[in-house]
N, C-alpha and C positions, 0 to 999 in steps of 0.2 A: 532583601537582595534576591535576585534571580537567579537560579542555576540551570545548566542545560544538564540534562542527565541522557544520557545515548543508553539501548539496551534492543537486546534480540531476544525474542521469543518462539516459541512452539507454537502453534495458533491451536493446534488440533484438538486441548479440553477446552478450550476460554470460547463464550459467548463472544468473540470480536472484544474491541479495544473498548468502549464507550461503557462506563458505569451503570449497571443496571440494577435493581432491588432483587433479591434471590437469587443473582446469576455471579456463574464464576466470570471475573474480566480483566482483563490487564489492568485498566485503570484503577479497579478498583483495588487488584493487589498490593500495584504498584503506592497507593495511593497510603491503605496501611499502612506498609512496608515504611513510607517517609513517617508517617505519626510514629510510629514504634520508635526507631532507628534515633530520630530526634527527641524523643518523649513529650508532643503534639498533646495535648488535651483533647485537637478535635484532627479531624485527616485534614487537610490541604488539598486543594486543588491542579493536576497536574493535568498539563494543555500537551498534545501530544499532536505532531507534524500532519502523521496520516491514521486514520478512524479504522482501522484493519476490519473486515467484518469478521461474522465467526468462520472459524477454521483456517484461515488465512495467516501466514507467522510471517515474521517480520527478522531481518539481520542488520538493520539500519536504520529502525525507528529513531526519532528523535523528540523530546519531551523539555518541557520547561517548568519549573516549580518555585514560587515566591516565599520567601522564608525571612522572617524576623530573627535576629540575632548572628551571632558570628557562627559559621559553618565552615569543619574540616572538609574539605572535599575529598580528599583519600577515604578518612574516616568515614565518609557516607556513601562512599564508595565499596566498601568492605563492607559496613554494616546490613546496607540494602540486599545484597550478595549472602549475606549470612542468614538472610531473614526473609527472603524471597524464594519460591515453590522452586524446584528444580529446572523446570520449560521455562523459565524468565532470568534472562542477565543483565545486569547494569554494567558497561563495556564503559564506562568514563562518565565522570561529574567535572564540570565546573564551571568557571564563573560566568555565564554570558554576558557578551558584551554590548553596551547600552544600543536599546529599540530592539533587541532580539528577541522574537515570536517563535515559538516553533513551527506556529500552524500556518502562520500568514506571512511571515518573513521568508516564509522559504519561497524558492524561485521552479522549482520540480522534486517530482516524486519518479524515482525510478523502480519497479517492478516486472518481476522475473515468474513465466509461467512454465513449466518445465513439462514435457510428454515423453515417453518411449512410445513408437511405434514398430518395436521389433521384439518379440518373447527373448532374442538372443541376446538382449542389452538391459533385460528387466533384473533389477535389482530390488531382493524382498525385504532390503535396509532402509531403503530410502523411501521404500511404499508411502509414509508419511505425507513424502514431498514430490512426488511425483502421479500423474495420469497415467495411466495406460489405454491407447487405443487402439482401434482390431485391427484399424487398418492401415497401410503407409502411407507415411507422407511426403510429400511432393515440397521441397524446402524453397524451392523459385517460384512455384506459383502462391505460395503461403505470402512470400516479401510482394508479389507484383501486385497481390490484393493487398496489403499492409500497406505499401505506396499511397493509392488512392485517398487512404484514411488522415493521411497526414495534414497539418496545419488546423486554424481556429477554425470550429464547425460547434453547429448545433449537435451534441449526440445526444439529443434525448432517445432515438433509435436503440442505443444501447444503452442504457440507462433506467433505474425504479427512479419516476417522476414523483419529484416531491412537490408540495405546493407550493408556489411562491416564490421556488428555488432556482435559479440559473441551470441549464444545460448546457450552455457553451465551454466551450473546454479547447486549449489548444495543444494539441496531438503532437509532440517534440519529434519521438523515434516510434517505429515500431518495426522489427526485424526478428528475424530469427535465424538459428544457425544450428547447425547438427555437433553438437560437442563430445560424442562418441557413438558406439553402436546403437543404433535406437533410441540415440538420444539424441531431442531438441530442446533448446530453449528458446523462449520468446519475451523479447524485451523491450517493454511499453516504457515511455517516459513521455508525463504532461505538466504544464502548470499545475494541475489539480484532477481529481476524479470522482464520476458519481456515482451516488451507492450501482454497486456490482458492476460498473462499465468495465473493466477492465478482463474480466473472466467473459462480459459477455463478443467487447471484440474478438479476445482470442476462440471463444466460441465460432466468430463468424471464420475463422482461419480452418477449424476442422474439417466441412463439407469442400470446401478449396481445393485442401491441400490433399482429398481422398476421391478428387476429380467430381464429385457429386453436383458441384456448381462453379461455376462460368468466375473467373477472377475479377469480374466487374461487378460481381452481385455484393460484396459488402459496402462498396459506395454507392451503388444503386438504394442497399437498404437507408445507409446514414444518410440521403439526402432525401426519402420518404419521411423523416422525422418522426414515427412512428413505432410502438416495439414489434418487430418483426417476428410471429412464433417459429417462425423456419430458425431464429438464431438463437441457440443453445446458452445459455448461462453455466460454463463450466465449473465441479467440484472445487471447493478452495482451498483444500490440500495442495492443488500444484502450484499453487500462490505465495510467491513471498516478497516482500517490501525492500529492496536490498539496499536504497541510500536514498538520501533527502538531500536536495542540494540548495544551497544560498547564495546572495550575493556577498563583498566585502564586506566586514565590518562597517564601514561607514556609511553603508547604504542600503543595511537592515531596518532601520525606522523608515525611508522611503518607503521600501518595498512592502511591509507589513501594512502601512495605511493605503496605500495603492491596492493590494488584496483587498483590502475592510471595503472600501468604496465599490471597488468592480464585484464583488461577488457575495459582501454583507456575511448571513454564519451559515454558507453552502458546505456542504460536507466536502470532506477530500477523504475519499474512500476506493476500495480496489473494489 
C-alpha cells in the first residue's frame, strides 16, 4: 500500500534531499527511520515531491512510500517522530489515494526566499533562515523584474544544465513583499525546478532591487538561454520549500503520467 507522509525540515546539516553514500540526507534518514519504526529487513524507497538541495529546508515537503502489509498510520506517525534527528518532522501519515505520486502527481512547488536589508530588522534567531544584504531594496522594482520572468520559458539561463534534461519550466508567481523591518520575502511557484533555478532567479532580483541594473535585465538574461555570471546563485539558507500543491483526487493518476511524458526523471529542485 502507499502512504503519503508530509514532514518539515532544517536543511542547514543535510547534504540536500537525495540519498548519497557517506552523506548526511533526509532521504536517507528518513528512509531508515521507516525500516526501523516497521522493522524492514532492508530500507524502502521514499519518492519525495521536491529534491531540496543541500542547505535548503523545507515546511511542506511531501513524500510517498510503498509498504507490504497492514500499517497504523498514527503509530508510524509517532514512531518516525521518535526515531528521527531532531531537524526532521513527520507533520502526517496516510493513506494516499489511488495514482498518488508525490513527485509527478504534483501540479507546483511553492518556495519562499527570505532577505533583511536593514541591520534594524536583523534577527540573530533566524540567521539559519534568512540572507542578509548590505544594501536596500527597492520591493517595486524587484516584482516589475519578477514580471517579465513569468509564464513557460526555457530557463536553462538560470539553471546547472544537465544532460538530456528539459530546461523548460513554467513560472506560476513570482513576487515579493516586505513582511516587516528589513524584511522581504520572495515567492517562486512552478510546475517544477532545475537544480539551483530558483536561488539563481532570486539572485537576479538582488542587482534590481539595489539599482545596479536596469529592471529588463533579468529577461534580457532568461531569453539569452545562457548561464549568465553577472547572476549570483544565492546561499540556501534563505530557502525554504513551504507547500506542494495537487490536483483532485481523481485526477492524480492524469496528472502524474502527463509529468512522466513531458519531462521523463527531470529533477524538481530549488
Amino acid at each position: 500500500m502507499r502512504w503519503r507522509i508530509d514532514l518539515r525540515y532544517d536543511g542547514a546539516a543535510f547534504h540536500g534531499w537525495a540519498r548519497q553514500e557517506g552523506l548526511r540526507t533526509v532521504q536517507g534518514e528518513l528512509e531508515e527511520a521507516v525500516r526501523v519504526v516497521l522493522r524492514l529487513p532492508e530500507p524502502v524507497t521514499v519518492t519525495c515531491a521536491g529534491r531540496t538541495d543541500t542547505g535548503v529546508h523545507a515546511r511542506g515537503q511531501v513524500t510517498h512510500v510503498d509498504v507490504e502489509g497492514a500499517v497504523d498510520p498514527l503509530r508510524l506517525l509517532r514512531g518516525l517522530n521518535g526515531v528521527l534527528p531532531e531537524d526532521v518532522a513527520v507533520t502526517a501519515v496516510t493513506a494516499a489515494p489511488e495514482g498518488f505520486d508525490a513527485r509527478f502527481s504534483a501540479l507546483a512547488r511553492r518556495y519562499v526566499y527570505r532577505l533583511c536589508d536593514d541591520p534594524a530588522g536583523w534577527d540573530p534567531l533566524t540567521r539559519g533562515h534568512v540572507l542578509r544584504v548590505g544594501r536596500p531594496m527597492d520591493v517595486d522594482r524587484m516584482n516589475a523584474a519578477a514580471t517579465g520572468l513569468l509564464g513557460e520559458h526555457d530557463f536553462a539561463a538560470f539553471c546547472k544544465k544537465r544532460e538530456g534534461a528539459s530546461t523548460v519550466r513554467a513560472l506560476l508567481e513570482f513576487s515579493w513583499q516586505r513582511t516587516g523591518v528589513g524584511q522581504l520575502e520572495g515567492t517562486v511557484i512552478a510546475d517544477a525546478f532545475c537544480h539551483s533555478m530558483v536561488r539563481a532567479l532570486v539572485g537576479s532580483m538582488i542587482p534590481v532591487g539595489d539599482g545596479r541594473r536596469d529592471v529588463e535585465w533579468p529577461a534580457a538574461v532568461l531569453a539569452g538561454k545562457v548561464r549568465d555570471s553577472a547572476v549570483s546563485v544565492l546561499p540556501a539558507h534563505g530557502l525554504t520549500l513551504e507547500e506542494v500543491r495537487y490536483p483532485a483526487d481523481d485526477e492524480l493518476a492524469a496528472r502524474a503520467l502527463q509529468a512522466r511524458q513531458v519531462r521523463g526523471e527531470v529533477h524538481q529542485r530549488g
